[in-house]
C-alpha positions as YAML, in Angstrom:
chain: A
units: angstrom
residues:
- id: 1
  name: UNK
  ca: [-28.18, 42.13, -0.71]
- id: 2
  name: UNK
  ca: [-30.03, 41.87, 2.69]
- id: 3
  name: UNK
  ca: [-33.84, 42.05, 1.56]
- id: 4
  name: UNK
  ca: [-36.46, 40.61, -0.75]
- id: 5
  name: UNK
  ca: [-37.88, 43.17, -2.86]
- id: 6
  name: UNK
  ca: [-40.98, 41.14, -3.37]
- id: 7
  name: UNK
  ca: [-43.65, 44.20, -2.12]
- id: 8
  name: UNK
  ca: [-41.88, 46.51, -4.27]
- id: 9
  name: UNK
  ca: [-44.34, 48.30, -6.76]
- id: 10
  name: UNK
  ca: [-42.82, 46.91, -9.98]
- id: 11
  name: UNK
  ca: [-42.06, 49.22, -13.08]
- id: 12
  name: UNK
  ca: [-44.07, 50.02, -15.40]
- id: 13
  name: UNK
  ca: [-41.95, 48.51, -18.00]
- id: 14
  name: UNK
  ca: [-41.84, 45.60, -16.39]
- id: 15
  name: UNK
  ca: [-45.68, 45.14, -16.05]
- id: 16
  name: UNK
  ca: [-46.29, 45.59, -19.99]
- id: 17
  name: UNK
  ca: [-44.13, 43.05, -21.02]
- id: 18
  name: UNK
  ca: [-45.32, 40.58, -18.29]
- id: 19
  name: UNK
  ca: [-48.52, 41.48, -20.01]
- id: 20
  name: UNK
  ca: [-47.06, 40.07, -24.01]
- id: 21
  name: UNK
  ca: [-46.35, 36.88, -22.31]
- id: 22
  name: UNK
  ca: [-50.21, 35.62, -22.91]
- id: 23
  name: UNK
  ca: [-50.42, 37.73, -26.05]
- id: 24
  name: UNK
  ca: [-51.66, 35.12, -28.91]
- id: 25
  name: UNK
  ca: [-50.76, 35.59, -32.40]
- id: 26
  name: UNK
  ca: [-53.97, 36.82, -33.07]
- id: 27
  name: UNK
  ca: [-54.26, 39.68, -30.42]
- id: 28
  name: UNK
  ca: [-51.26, 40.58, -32.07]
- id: 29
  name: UNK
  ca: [-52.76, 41.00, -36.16]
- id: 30
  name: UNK
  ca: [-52.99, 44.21, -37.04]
- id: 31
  name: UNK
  ca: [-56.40, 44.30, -37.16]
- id: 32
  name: UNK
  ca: [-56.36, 43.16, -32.76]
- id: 33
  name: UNK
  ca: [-53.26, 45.35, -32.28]
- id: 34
  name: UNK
  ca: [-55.40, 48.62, -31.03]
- id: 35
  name: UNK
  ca: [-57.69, 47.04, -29.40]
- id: 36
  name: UNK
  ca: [-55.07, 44.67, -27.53]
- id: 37
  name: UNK
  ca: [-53.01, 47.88, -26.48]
- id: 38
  name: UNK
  ca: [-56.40, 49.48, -24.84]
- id: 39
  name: UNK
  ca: [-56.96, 46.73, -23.38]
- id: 40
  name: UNK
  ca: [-53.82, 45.99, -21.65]
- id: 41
  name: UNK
  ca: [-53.97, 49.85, -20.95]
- id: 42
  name: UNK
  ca: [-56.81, 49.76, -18.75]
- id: 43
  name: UNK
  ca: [-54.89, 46.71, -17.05]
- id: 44
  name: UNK
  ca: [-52.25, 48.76, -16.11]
- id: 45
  name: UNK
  ca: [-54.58, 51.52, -14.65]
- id: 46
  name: UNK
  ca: [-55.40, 49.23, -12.37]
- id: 47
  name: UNK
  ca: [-51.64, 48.73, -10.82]
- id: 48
  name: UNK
  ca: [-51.49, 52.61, -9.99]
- id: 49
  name: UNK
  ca: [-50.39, 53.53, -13.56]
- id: 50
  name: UNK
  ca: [-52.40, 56.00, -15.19]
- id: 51
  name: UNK
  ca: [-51.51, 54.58, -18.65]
- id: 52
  name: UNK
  ca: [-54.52, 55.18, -20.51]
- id: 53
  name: UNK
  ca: [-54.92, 58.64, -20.06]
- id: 54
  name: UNK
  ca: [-50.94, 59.06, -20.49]
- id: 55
  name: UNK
  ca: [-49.74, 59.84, -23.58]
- id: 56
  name: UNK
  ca: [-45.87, 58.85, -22.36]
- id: 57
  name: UNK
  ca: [-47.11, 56.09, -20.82]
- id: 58
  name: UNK
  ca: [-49.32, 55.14, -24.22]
- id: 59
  name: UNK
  ca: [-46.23, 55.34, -26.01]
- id: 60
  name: UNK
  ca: [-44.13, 53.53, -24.42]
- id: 61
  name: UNK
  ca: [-46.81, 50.55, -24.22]
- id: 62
  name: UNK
  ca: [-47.06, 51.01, -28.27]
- id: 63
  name: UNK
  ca: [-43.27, 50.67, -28.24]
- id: 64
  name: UNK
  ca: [-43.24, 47.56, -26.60]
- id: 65
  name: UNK
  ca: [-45.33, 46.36, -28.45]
- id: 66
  name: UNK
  ca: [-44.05, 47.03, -31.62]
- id: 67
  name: UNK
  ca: [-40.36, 45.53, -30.59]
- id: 68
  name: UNK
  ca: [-42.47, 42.28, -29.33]
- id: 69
  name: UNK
  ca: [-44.06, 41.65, -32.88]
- id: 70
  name: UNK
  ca: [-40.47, 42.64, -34.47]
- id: 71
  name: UNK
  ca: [-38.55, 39.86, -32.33]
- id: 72
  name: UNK
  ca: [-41.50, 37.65, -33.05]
- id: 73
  name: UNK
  ca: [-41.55, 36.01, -29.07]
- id: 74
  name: UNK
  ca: [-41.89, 38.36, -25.12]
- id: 75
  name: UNK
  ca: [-38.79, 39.82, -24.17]
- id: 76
  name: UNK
  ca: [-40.20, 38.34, -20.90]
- id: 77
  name: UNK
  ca: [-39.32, 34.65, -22.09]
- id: 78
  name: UNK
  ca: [-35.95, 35.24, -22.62]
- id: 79
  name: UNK
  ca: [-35.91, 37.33, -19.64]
- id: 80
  name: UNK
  ca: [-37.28, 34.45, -17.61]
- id: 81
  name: UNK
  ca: [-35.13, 31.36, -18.80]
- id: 82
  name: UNK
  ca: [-31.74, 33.64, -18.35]
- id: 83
  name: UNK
  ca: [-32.65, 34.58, -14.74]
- id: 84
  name: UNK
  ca: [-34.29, 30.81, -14.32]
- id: 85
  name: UNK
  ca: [-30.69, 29.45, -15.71]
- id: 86
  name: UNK
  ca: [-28.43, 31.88, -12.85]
- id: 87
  name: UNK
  ca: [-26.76, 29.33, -10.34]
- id: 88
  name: UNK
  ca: [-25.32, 30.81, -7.13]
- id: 89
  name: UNK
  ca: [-21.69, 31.05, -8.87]
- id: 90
  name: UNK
  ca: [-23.55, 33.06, -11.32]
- id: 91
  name: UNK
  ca: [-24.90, 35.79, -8.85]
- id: 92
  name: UNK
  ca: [-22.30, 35.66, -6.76]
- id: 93
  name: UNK
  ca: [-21.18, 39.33, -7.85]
- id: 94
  name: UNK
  ca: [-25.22, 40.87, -8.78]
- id: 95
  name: UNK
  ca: [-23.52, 43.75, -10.73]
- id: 96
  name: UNK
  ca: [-21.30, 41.44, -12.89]
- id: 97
  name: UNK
  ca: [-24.33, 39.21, -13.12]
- id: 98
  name: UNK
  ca: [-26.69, 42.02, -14.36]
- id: 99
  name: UNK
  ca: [-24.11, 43.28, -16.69]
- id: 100
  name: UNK
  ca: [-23.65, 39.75, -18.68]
- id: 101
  name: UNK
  ca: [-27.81, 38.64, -18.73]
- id: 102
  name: UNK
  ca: [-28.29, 42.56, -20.40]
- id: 103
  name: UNK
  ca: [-25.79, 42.34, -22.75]
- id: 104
  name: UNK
  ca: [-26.66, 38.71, -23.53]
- id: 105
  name: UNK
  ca: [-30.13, 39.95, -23.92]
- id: 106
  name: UNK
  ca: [-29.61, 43.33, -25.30]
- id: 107
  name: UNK
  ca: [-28.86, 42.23, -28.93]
- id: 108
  name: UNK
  ca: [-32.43, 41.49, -29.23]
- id: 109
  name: UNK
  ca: [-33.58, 43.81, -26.86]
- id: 110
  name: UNK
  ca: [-31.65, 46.61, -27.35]
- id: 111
  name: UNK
  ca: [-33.97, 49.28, -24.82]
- id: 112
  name: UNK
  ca: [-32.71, 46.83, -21.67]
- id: 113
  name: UNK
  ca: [-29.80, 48.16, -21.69]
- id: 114
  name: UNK
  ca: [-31.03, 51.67, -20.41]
- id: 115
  name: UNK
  ca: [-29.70, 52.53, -17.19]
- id: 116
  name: UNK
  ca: [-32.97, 52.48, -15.94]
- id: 117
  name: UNK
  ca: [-33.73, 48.93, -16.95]
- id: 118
  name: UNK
  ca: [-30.30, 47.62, -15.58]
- id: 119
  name: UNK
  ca: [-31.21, 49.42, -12.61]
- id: 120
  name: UNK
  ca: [-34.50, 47.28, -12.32]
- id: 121
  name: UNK
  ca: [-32.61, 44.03, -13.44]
- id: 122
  name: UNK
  ca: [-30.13, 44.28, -11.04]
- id: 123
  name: UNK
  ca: [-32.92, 44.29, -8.43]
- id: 124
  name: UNK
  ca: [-34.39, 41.05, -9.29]
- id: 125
  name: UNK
  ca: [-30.85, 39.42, -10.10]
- id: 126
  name: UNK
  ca: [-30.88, 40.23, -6.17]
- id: 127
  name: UNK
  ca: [-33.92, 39.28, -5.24]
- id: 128
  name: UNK
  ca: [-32.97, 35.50, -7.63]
- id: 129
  name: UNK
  ca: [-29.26, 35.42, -5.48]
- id: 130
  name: UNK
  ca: [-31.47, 35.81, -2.10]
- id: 131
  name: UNK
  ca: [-33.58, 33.17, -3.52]
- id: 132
  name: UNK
  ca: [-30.93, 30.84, -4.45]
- id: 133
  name: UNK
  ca: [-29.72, 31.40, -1.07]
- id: 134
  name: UNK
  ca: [-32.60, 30.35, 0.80]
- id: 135
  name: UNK
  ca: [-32.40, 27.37, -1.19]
- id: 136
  name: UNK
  ca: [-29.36, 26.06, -0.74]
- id: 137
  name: UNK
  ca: [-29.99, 26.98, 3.01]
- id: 138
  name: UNK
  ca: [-32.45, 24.45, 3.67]
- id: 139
  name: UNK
  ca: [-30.98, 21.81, 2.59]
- id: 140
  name: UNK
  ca: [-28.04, 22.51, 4.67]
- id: 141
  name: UNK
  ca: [-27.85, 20.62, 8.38]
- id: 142
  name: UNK
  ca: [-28.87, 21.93, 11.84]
- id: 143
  name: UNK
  ca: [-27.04, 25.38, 12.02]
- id: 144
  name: UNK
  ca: [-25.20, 25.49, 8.95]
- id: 145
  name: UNK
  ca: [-28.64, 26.94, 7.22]
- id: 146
  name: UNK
  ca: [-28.36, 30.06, 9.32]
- id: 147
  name: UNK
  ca: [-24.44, 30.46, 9.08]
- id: 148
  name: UNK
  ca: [-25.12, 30.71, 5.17]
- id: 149
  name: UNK
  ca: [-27.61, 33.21, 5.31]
- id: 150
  name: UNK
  ca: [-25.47, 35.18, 8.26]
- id: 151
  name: UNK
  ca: [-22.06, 35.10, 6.02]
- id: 152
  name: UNK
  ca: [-24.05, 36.14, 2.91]
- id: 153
  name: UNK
  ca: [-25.27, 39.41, 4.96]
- id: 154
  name: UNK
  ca: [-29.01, 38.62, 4.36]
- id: 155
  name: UNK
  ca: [-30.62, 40.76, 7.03]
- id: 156
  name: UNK
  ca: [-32.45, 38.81, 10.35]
- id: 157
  name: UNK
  ca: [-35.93, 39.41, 9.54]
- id: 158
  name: UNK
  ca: [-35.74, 37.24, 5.51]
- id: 159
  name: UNK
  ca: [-33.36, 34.55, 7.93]
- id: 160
  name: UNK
  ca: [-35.87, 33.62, 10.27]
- id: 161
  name: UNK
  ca: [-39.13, 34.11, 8.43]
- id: 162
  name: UNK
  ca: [-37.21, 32.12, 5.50]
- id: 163
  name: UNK
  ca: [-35.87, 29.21, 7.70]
- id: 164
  name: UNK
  ca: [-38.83, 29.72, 10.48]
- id: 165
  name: UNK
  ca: [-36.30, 30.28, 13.22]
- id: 166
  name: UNK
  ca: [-36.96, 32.36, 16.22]
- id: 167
  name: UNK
  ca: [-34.77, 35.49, 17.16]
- id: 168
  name: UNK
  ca: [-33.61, 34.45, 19.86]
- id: 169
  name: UNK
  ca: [-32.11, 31.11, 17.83]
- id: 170
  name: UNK
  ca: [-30.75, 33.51, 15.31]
- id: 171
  name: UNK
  ca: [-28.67, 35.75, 18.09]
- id: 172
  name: UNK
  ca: [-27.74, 32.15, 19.52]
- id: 173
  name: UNK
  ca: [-26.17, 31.29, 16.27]
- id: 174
  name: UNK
  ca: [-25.05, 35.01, 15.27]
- id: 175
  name: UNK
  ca: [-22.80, 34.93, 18.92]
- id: 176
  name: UNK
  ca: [-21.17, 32.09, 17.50]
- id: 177
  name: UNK
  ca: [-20.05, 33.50, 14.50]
- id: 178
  name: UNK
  ca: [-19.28, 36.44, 15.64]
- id: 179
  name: UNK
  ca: [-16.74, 34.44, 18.61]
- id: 180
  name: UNK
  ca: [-15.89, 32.46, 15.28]
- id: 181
  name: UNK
  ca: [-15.27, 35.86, 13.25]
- id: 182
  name: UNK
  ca: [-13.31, 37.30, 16.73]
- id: 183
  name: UNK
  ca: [-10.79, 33.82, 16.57]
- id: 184
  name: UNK
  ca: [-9.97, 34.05, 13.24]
- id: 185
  name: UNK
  ca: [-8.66, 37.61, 13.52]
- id: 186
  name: UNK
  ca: [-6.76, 36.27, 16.46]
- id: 187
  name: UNK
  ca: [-5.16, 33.73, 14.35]
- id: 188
  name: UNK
  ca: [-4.46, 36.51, 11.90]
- id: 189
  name: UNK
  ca: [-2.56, 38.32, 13.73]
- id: 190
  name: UNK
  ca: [-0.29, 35.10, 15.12]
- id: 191
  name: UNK
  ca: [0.20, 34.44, 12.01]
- id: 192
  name: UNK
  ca: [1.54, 38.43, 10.91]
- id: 193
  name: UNK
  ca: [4.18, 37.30, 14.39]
- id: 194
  name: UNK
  ca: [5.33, 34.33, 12.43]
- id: 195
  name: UNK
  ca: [5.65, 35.45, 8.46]
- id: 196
  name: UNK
  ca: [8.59, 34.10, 6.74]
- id: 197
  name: UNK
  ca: [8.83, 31.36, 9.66]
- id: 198
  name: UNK
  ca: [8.61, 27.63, 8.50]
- id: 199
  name: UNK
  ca: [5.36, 25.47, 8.76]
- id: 200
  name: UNK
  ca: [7.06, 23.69, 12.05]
- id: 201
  name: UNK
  ca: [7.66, 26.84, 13.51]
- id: 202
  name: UNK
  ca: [4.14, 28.21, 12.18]
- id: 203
  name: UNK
  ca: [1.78, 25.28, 13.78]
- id: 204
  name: UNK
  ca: [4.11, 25.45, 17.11]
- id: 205
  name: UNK
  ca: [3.42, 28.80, 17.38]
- id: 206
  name: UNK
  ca: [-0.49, 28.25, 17.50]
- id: 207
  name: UNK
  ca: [-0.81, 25.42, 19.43]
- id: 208
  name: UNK
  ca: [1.10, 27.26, 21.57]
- id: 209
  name: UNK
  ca: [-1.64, 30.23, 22.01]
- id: 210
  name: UNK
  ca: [-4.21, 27.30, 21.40]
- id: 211
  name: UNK
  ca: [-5.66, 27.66, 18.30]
- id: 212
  name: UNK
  ca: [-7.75, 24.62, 17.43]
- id: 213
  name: UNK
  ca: [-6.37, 21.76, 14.87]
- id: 214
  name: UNK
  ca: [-8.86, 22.64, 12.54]
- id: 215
  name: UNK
  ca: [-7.89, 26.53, 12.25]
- id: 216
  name: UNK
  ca: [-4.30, 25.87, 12.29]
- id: 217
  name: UNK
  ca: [-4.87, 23.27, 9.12]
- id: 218
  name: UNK
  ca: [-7.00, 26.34, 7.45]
- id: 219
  name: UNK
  ca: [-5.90, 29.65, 7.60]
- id: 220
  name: UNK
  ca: [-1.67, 28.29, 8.25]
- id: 221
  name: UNK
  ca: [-2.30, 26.23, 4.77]
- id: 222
  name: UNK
  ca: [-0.82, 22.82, 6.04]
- id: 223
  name: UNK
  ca: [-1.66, 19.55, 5.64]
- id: 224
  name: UNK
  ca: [-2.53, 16.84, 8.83]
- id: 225
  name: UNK
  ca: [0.77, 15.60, 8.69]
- id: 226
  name: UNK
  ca: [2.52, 19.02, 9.11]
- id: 227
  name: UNK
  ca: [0.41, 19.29, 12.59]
- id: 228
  name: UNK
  ca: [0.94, 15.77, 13.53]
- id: 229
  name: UNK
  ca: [4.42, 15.75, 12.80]
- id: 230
  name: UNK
  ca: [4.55, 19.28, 15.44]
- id: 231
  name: UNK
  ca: [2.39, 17.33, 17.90]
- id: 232
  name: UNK
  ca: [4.68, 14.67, 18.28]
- id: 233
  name: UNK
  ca: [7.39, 17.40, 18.80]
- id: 234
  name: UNK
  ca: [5.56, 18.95, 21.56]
- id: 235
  name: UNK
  ca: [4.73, 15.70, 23.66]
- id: 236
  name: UNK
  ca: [8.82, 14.65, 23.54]
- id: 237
  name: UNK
  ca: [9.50, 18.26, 24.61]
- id: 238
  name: UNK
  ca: [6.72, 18.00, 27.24]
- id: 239
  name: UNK
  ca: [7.94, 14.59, 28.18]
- id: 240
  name: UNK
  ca: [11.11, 15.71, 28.76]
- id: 241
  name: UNK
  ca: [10.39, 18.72, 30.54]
- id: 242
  name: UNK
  ca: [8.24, 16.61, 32.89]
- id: 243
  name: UNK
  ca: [11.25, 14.28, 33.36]
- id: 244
  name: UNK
  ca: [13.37, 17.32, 34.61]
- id: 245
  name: UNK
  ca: [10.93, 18.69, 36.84]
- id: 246
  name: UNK
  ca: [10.17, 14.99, 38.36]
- id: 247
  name: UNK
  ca: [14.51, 15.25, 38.82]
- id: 248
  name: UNK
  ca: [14.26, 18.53, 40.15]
- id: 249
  name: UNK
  ca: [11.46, 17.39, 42.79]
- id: 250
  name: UNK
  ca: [12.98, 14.55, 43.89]
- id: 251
  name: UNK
  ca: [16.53, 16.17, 44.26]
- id: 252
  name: UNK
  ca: [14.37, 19.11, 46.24]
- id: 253
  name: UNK
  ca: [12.37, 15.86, 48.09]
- id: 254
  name: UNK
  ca: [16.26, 14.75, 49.24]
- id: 255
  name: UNK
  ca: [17.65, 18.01, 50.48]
- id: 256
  name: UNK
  ca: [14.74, 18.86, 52.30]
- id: 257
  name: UNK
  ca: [14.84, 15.07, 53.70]
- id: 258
  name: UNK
  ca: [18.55, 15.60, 54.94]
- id: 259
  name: UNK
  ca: [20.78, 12.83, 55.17]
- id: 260
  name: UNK
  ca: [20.65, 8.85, 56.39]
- id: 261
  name: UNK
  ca: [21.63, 8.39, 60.15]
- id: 262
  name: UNK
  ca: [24.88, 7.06, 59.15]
- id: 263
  name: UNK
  ca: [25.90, 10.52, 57.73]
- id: 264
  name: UNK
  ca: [24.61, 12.80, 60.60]
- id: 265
  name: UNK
  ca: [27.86, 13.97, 62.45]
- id: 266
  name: UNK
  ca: [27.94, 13.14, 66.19]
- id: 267
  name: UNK
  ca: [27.64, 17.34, 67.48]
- id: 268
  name: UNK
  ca: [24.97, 17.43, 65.10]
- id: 269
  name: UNK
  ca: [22.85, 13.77, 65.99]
- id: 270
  name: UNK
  ca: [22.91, 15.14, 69.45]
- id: 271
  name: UNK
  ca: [21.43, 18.24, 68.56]
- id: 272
  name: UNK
  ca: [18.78, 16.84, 66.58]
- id: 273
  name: UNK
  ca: [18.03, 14.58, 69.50]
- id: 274
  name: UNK
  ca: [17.48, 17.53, 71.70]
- id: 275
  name: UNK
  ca: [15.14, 19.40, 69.76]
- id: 276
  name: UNK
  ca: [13.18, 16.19, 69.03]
- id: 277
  name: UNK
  ca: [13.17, 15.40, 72.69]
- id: 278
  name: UNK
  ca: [11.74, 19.53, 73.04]
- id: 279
  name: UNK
  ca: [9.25, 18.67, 70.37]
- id: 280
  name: UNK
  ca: [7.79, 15.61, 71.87]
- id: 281
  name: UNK
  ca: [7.32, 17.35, 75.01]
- id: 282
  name: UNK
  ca: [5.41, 19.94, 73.11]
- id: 283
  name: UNK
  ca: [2.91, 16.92, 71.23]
- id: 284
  name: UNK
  ca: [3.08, 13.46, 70.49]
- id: 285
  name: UNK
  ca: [1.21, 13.56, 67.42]
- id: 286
  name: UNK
  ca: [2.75, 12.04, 64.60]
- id: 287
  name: UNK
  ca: [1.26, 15.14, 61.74]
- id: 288
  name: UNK
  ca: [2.34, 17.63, 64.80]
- id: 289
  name: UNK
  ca: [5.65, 16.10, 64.98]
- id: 290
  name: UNK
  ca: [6.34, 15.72, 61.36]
- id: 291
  name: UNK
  ca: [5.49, 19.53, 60.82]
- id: 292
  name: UNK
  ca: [7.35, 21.39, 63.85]
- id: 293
  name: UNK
  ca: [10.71, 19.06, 62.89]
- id: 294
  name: UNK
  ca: [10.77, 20.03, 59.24]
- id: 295
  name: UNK
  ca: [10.76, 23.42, 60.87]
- id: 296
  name: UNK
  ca: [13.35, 22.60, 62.51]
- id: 297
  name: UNK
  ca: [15.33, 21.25, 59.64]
- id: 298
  name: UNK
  ca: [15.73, 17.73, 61.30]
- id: 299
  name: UNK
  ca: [16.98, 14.73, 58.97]
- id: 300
  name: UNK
  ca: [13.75, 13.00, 58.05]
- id: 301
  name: UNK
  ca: [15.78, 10.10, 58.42]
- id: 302
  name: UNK
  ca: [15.48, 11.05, 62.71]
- id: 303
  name: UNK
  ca: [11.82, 12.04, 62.63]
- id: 304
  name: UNK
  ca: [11.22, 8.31, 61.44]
- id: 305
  name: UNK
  ca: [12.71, 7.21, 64.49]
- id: 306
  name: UNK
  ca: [10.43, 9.99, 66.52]
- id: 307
  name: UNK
  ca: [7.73, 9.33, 65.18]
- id: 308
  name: UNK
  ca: [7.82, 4.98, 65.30]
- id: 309
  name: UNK
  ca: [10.46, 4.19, 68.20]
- id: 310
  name: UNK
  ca: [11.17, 7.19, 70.24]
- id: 311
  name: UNK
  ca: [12.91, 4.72, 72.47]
- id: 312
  name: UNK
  ca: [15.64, 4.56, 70.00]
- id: 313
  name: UNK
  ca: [16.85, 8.08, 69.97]
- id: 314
  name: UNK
  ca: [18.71, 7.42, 73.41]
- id: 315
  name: UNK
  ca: [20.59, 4.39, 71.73]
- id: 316
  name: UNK
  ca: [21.51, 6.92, 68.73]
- id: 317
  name: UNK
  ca: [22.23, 9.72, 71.32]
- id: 318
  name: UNK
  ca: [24.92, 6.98, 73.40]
- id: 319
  name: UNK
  ca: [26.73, 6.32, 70.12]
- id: 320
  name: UNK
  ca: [26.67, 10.14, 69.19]
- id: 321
  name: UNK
  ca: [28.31, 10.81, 72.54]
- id: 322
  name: UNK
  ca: [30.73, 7.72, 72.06]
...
């Protein structure tokens, strides 16, 4: 169901009994009868039916006719109130739709059953689930209109000249379902990695590959709580995780720093000294200082002194020396 069938040339069936819906009682006597059947004849000539001068055509009109005086009311009236009673739920499968209104009908009006006339039915059980559509559509908010009319596979020209959208706004809001369409078989196939897993280990899983909270409560079947509940999880695992690395960092910030000046062996303070005394020959800018002594793997503990009171290192080098 993508299109209205509304220029369709109708059938001719369809046309006569359209036709019995003004019939009066009296056209109807048998002394009106004839001339109410020529009459509606040369109607139908004029909708590209040669009925007049068709004797097929003439006796199929005459049937009609004949059932609509048997029933006593137009097949069209209890045509009309069964297709004006259809809801959406109704329609939502045409053929199973079209099979219950003609076998509703079809005690009374036996010749709709034909598989010509379901064939005809089914096209205006259609054309009334399009309809219904289009009505529930606008009422819907912003986008959501368009996303109904998009899922349902009604095709782009009925969306827009229905809703009075442009085409570009309808391949806007087609991209996004289709990035929509593209997530959820994402989420699919997470899901297939996790079967048999428990909800924990389910919502974990996806938050993990970030799949949205909203997804994860949909297509994983939990509840708010489940995902709450695996939040909380997360942020003490992240916490902790955070706490190590801040450990690691500042055991990796004290090697790198070297030791205090009272655990710098003597050989070794006098070494340090030395290349310090090299490097501030080279620069005596603090950054410049700082970089070319962590080079050199000296105690950060010395560079200090370098870098604030220079003038200290020969105190440090005297006791080094003893």
């Amino acid at each position: 169901m993508t299109t209205s069938d509304a220029t369709e040339k109708k059938p001719l069936w369809l046309l006569i009994e359209e036709n019995f819906l003004e019939l009066s009682s009296q056209d109807l006597s048998e002394e009106n009868r004839e001339p109410t059947i020529q009459r509606i004849a040369g109607e139908l000539d004029n909708t590209g039916y040669n009925v007049s001068r068709h004797g097929g055509h003439m006796i199929q009109l005459r049937g009609a006719i004949d059932e609509r005086c048997k029933v006593g009311r137009p097949l069209m009236k209890d045509f009309n109130d069964a297709i004006a009673a259809l809801t959406l739920e109704d329609v939502a499968d045409p053929i199973l739709a079209t099979a219950k209104l003609v076998r509703d009908l079809g005690e009374a009006w036996p010749k709709l059953q034909g598989s010509e006339r379901k064939a005809d039915v089914l096209r205006i059980v259609e054309k009334t689930k399009l309809d219904l559509l289009i009505t529930k559509a606008k009422g819907l908010p912003g986008d959501e209109s368009i996303r109904l009319l998009i899922e349902e596979e009604v095709a782009s020209e009925v969306i827009t000249n229905a809703l009075g959208i442009t085409g570009e706004k309808l391949e806007q809001v087609n991209a996004e379902v289709e990035k929509e369409r593209a997530e959820r078989a994402r989420v699919e196939t997470l899901l297939e990695a996790v079967e048999g897993k428990s909800n924990e280990e389910k919502v974990k899983h996806l938050f993990a590959n970030n799949v949205s909270e909203k997804l994860i409560i949909e297509m994983a079947e939990v509840d708010q709580g489940a995902v709450d509940g695996v939040k909380k999880a997360i942020e003490a695992e992240l916490k902790e995780k955070q706490r190590l690395e801040e450990e690691a960092a500042a055991r990796k910030k004290e090697e790198a720093a070297g030791p205090p000046l009272e655990e710098i062996p003597p050989d070794q303070m006098l070494e340090y000294i030395e290349a310090i005394r090299e490097i501030l020959e080279f620069s005596d800018k603090e950054k410049d200082i700082r970089v070319m002594c962590e080079q050199s793997a000296i105690p950060t503990s010395l560079v200090d002194i370098a870098v604030s009171e220079p003038e200290k290192l020969d105190e440090l080098e005297k006791e080094a020396e003893g």
